[in-house]
KEMARMAR-375011 format. One line per field, with one value per atom (N, C-alpha, C, CB): x, y, z; residue number from 1. Coordinates in steps of 0.001 Angstrom, whole numbers, plus 500000, padded with zeros to 6 digits. Glycine has a CB too. Example, Ala and Ser with C-alpha at 12.3 -4.5 7.8 and 13.67 -1.06 7.14 Angstrom:
<recs>
xx: [513190 | 512300 | 513200 | 511308 | 512850 | 513670 | 512900 | 514084];
yy: [494310 | 495500 | 496700 | 495527 | 497750 | 498940 | 500030 | 499402];
zz: [507800 | 507800 | 507800 | 509046 | 507080 | 507140 | 507870 | 505725];
nr: [1 | 1 | 1 | 1 | 2 | 2 | 2 | 2];
</recs>
This chain:
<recs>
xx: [669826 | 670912 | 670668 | 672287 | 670462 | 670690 | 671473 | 670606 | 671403 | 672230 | 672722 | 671624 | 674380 | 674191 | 674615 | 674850 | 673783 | 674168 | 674427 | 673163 | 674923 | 676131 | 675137 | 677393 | 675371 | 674460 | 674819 | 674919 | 673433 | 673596 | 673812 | 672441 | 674279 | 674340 | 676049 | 674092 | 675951 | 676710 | 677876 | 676036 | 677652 | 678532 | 679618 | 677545 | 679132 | 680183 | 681480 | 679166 | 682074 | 682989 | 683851 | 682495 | 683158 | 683744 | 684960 | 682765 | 685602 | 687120 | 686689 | 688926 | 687150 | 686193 | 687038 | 685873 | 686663 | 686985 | 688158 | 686214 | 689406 | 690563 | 690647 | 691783 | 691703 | 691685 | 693185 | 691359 | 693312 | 694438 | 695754 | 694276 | 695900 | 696855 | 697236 | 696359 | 695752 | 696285 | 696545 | 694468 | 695924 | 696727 | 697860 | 696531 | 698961 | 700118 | 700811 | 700021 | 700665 | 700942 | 701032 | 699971 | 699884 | 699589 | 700792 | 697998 | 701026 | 701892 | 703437 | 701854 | 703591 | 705034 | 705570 | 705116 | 704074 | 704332 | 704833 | 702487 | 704188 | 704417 | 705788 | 702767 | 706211 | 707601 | 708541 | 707729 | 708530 | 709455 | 709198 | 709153 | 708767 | 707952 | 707290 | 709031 | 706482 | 705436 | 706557 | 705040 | 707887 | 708747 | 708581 | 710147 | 707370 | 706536 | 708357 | 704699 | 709540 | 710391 | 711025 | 711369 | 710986 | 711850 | 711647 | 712147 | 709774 | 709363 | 709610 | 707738 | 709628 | 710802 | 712330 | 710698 | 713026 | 713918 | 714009 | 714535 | 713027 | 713380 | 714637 | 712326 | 714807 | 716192 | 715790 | 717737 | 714509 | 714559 | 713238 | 714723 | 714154 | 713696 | 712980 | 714355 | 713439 | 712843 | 711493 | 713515 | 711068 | 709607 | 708673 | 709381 | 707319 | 706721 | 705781 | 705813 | 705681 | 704843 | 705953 | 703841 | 707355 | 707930 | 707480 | 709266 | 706929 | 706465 | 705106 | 706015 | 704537 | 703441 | 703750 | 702702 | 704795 | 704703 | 704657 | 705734 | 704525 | 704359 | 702805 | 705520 | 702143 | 700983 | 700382 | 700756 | 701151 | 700723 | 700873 | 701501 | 700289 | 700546 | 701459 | 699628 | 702640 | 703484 | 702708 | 704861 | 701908 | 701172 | 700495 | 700053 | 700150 | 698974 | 699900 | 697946 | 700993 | 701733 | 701465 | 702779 | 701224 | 700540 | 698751 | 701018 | 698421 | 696921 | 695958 | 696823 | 695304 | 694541 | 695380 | 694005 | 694786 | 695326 | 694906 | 697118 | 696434 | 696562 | 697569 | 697176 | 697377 | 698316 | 699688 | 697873 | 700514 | 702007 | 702205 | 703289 | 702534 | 703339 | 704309 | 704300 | 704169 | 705081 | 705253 | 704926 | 706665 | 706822 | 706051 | 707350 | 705375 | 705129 | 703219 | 705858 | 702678 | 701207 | 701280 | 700954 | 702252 | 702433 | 703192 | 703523 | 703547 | 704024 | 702422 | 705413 | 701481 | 700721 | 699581 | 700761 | 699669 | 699025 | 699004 | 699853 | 700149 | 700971 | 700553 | 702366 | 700451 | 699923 | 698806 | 700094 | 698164 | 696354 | 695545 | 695668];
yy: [853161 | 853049 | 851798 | 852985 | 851754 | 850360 | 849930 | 850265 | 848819 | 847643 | 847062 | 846723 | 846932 | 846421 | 844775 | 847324 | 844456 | 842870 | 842915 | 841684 | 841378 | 840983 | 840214 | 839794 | 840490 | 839699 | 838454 | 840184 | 837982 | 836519 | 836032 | 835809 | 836657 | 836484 | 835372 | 837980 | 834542 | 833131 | 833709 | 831576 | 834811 | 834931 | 836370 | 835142 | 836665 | 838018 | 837025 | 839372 | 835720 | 835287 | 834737 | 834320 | 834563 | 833927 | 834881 | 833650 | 834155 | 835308 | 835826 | 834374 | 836710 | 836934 | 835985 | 838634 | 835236 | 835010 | 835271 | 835509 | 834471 | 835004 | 833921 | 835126 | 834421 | 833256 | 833012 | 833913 | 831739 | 830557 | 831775 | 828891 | 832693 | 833440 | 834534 | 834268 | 834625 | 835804 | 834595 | 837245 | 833867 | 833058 | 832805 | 832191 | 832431 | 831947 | 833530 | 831087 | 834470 | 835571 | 836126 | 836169 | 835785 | 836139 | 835254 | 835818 | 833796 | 832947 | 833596 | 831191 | 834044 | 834924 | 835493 | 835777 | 836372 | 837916 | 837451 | 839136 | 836291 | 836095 | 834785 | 835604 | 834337 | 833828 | 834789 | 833093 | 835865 | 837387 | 838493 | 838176 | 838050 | 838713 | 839947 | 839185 | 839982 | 841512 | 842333 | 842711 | 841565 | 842417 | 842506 | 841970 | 842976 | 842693 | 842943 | 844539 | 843985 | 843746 | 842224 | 844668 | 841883 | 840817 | 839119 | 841003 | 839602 | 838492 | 838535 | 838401 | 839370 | 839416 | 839340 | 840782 | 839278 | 838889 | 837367 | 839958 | 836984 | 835047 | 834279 | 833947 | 833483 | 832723 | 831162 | 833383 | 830729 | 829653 | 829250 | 829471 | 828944 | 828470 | 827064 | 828740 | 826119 | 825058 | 825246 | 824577 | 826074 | 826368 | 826163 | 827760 | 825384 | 824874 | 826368 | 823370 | 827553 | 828498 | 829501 | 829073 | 829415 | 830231 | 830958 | 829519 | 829941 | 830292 | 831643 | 828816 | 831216 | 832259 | 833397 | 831646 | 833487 | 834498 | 835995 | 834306 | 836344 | 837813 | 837793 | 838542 | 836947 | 836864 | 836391 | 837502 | 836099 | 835689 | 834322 | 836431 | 833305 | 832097 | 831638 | 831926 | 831221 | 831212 | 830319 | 830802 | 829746 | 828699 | 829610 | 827408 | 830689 | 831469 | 832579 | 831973 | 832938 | 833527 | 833825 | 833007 | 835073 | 835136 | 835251 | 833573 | 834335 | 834215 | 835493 | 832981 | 835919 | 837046 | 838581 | 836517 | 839608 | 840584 | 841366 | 840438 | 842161 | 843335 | 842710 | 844953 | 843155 | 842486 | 843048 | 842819 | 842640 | 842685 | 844363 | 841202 | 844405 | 845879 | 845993 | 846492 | 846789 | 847138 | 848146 | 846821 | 848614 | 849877 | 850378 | 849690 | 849755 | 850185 | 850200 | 849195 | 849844 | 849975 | 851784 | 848441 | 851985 | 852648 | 854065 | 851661 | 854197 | 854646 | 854666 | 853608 | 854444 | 854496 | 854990 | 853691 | 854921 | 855709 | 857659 | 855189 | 857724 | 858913 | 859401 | 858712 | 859028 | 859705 | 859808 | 859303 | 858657 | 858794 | 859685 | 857902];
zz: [210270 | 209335 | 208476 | 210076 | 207253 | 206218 | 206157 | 205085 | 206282 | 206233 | 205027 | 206799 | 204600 | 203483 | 203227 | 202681 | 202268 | 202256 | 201084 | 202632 | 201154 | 200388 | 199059 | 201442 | 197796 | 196256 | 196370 | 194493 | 196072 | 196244 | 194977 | 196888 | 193835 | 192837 | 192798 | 192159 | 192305 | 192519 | 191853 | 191787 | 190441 | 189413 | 189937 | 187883 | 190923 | 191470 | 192226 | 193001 | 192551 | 193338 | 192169 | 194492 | 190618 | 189632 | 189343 | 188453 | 188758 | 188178 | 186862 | 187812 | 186071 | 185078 | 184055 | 184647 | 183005 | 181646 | 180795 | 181129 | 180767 | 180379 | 179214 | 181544 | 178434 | 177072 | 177516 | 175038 | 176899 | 177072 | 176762 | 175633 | 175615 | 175497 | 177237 | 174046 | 176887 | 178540 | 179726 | 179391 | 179878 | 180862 | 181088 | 180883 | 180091 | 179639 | 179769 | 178050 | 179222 | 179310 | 181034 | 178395 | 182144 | 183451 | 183936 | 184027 | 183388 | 184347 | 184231 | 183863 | 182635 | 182314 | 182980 | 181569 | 183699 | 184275 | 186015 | 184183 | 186526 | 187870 | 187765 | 188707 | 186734 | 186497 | 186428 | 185342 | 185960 | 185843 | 186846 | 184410 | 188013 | 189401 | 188923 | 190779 | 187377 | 187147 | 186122 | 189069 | 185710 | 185356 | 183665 | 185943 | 183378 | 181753 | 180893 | 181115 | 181225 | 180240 | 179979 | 180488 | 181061 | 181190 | 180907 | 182398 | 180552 | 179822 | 177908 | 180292 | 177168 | 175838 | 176006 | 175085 | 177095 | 177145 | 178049 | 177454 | 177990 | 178468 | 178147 | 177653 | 178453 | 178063 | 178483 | 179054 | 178785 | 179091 | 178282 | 180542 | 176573 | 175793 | 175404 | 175381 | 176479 | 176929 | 177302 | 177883 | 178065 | 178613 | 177655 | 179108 | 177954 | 176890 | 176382 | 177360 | 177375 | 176933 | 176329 | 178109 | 176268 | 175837 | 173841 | 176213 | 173111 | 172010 | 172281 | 171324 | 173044 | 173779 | 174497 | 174722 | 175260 | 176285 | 176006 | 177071 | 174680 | 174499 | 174016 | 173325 | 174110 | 173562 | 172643 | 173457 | 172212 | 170704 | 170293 | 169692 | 169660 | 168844 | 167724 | 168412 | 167672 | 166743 | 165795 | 167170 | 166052 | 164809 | 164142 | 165268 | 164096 | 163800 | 163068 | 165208 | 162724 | 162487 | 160964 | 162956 | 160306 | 158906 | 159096 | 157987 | 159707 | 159953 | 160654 | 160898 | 159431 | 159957 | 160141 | 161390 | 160567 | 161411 | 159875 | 162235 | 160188 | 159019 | 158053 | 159612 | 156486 | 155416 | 155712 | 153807 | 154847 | 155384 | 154763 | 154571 | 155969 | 155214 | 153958 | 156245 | 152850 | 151817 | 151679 | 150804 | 151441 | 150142 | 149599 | 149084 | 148498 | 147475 | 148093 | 146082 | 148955 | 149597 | 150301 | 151137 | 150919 | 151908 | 150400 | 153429 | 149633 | 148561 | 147549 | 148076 | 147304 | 146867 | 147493 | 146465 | 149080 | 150040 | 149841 | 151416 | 150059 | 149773 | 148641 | 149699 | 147340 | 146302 | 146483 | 145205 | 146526 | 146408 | 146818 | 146994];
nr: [1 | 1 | 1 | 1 | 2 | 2 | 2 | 2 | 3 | 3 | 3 | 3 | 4 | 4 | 4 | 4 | 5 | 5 | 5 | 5 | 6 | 6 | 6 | 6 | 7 | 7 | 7 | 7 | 8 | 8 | 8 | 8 | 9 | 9 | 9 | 9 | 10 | 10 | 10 | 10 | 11 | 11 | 11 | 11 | 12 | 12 | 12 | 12 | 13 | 13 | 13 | 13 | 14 | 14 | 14 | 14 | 15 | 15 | 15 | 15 | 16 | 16 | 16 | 16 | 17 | 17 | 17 | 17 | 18 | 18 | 18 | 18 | 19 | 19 | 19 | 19 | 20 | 20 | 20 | 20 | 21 | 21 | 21 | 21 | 22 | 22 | 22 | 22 | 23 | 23 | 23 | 23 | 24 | 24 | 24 | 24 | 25 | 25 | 25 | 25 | 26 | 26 | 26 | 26 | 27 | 27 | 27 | 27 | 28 | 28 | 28 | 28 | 29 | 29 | 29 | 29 | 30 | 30 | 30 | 30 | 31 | 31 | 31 | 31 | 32 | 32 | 32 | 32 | 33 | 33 | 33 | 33 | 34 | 34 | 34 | 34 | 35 | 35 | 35 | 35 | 36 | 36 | 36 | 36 | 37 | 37 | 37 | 37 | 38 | 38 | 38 | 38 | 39 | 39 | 39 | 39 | 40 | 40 | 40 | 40 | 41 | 41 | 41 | 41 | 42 | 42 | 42 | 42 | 43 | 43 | 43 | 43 | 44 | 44 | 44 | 44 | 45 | 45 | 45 | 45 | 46 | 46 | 46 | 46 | 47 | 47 | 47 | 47 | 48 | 48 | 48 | 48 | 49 | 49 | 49 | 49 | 50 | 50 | 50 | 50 | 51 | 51 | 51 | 51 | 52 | 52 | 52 | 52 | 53 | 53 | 53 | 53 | 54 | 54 | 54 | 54 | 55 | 55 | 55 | 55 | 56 | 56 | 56 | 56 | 57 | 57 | 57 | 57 | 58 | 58 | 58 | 58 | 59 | 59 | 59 | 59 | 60 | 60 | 60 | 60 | 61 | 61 | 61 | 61 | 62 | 62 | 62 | 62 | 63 | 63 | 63 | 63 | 64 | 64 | 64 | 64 | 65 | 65 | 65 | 65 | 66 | 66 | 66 | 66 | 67 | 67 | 67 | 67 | 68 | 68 | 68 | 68 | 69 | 69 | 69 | 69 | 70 | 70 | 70 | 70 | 71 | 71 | 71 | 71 | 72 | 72 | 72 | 72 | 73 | 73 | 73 | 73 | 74 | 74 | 74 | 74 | 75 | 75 | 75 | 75 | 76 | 76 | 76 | 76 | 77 | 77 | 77 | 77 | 78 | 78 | 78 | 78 | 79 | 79 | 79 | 79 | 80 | 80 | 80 | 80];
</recs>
């Protein structure tokens, strides 16, 4: 029977790679015991990650993504 052993590869015990948003977002989720609704409804606006906890960066707000939705983009769609 083969035997199986264990990779000695150093990088299988590492956690994998999370960015500062999902972190803050992971701590939300185990402050609201996993209860993902109940982190958009927070109330403890004091919390220094409360600007973060849906994911996102309020400094960054405008910056990047998709242009703002309009009328008249979404109205010119339609004809074209």
């Amino acid at each position: 029977m083969p035997v199986k052993t264990k990779s000695l590869d150093v990088r299988d015990d590492l956690p994998k790679a999370t960015t500062p948003l999902r972190a803050i977002r992971n701590k939300c989720r185990d402050c609201t015991c996993d209860q993902r609704g109940e982190i958009r409804l927070c109330t403890i606006t004091k919390c220094p990650l409360y600007p973060f906890r849906l994911g996102r960066s309020a400094a960054r707000k405008g910056i990047g993504g998709r242009p703002p939705h309009t009328a008249a983009s979404s109205k010119e769609r339609a004809e074209g």
